[in-house]
Backbone bond lengths (Angstrom), bond angles and torsions (degrees), N, CA, C in turn:
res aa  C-N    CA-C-N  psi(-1)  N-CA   C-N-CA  omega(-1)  CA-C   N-CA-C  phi
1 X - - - 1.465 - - 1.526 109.93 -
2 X 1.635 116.66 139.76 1.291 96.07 -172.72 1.904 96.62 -82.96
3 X 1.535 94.04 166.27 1.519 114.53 177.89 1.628 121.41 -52.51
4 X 1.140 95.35 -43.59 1.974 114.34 -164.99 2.397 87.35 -57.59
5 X 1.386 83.30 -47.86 1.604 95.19 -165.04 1.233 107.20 -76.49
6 X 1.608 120.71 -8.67 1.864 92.83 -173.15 2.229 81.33 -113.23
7 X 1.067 113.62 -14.71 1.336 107.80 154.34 1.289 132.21 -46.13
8 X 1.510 118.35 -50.79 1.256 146.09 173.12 1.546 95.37 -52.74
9 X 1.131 121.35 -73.10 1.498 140.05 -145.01 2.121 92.48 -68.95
10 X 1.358 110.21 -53.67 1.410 116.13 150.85 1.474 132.88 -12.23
11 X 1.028 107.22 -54.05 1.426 120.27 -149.17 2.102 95.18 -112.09
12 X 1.530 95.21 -10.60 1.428 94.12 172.05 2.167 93.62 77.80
13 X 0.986 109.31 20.97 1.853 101.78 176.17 1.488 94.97 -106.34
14 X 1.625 100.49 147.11 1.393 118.53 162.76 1.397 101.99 -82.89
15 X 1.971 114.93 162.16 1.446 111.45 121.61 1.433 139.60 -56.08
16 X 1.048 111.03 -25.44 1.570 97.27 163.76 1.358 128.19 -72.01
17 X 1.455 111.57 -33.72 1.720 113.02 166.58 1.033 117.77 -39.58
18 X 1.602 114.97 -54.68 1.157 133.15 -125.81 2.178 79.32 -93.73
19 X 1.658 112.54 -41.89 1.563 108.12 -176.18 1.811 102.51 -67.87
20 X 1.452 130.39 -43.26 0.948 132.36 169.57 1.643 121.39 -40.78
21 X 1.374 103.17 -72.14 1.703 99.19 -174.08 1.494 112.83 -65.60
22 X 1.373 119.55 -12.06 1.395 98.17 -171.24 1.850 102.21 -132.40
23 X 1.291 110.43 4.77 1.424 122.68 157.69 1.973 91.00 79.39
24 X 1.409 142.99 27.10 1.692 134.60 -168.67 1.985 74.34 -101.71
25 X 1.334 96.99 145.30 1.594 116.96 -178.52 1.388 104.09 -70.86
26 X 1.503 106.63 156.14 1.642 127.47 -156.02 1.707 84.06 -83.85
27 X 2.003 122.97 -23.45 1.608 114.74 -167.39 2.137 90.18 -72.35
28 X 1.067 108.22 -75.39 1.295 110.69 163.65 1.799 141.53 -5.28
29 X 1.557 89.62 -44.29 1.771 97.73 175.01 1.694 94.58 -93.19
30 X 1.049 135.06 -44.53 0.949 142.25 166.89 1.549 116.28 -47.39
31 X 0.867 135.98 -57.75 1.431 113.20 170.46 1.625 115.57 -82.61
32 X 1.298 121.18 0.14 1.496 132.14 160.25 1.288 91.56 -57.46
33 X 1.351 127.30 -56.00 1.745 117.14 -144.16 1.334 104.32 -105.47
34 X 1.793 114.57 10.76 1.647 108.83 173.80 1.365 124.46 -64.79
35 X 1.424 98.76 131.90 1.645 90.10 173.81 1.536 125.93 -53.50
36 X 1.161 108.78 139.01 1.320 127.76 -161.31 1.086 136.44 60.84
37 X 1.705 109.28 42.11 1.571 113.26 -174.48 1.373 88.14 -118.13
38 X 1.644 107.80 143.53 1.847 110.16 -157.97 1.628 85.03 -100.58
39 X 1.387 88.79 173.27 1.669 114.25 -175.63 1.575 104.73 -79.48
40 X 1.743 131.89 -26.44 1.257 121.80 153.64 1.517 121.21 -51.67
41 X 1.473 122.66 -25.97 1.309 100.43 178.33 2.189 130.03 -117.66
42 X 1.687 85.51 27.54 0.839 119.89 165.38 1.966 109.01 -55.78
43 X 1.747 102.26 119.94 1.554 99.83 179.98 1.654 107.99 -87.79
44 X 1.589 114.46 156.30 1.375 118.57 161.43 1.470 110.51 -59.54
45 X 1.275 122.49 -6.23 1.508 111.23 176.82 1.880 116.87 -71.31
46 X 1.457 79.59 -50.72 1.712 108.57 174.48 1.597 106.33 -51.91
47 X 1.424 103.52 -53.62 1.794 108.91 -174.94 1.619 118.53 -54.82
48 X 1.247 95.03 -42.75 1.407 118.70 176.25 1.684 124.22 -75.97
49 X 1.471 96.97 -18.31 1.640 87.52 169.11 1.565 97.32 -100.05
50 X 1.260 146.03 -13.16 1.298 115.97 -173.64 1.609 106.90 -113.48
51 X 1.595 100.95 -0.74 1.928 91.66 157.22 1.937 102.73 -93.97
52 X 1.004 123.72 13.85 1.684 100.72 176.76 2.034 81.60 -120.66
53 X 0.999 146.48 2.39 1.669 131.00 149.68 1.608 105.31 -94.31
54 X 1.335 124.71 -5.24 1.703 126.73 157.27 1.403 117.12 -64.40
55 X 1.535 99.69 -54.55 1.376 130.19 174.53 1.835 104.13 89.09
56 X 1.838 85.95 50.25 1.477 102.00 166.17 1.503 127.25 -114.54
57 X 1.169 116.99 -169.17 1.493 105.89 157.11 1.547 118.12 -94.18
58 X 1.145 107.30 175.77 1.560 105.06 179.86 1.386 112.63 -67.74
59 X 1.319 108.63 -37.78 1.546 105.30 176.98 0.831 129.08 -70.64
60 X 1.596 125.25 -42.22 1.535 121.61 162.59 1.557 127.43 -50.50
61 X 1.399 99.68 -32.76 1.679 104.21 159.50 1.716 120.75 -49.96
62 X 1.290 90.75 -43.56 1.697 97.19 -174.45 1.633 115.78 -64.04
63 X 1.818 82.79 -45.48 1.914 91.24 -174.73 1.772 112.19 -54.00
64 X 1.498 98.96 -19.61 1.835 91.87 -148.36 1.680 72.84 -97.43
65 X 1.450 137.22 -52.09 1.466 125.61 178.60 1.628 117.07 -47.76
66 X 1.711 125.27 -15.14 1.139 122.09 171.40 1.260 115.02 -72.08
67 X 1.782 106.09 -53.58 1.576 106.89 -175.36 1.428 101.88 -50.14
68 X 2.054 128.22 -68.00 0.912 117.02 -144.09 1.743 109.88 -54.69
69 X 1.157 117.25 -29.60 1.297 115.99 -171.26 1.368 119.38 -70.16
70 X 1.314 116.57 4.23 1.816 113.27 -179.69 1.844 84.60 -110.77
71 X 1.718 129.30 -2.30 1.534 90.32 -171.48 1.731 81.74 -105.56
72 X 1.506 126.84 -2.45 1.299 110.87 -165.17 1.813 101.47 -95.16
């Protein structure tokens, strides 16, 4: 499963929230959350829209998508 999506699914956030509150395109979250797209090629655009509808920073988004990805 990719990371971005079982993060998402985690935290109880949609993609649509996540295109709604912060206006990044539904093509965009969508290929963020394709299976088998790795967390290296994950954009700061992407990072940044679903830590400001978290109501995190980008980095803490990243840190907690790093851990989860070494236990998944």
């Amino acid at each position: 499963m990719n990371v971005l999506q079982k993060y998402l699914d985690k935290n109880k956030i949609s993609k649509y929230r996540v295109y709604k509150e912060t206006g990044i395109s539904k093509m965009t979250l969508s290929h963020a959350t394709a299976e088998g797209k790795k967390l290296e090629g994950q954009t700061v655009k992407v990072l940044s829209a679903v830590a400001k509808t978290l109501g995190k920073t980008p980095g803490q988004v990243l840190d907690d998508l790093i851990a989860l990805e070494k236990i998944i």
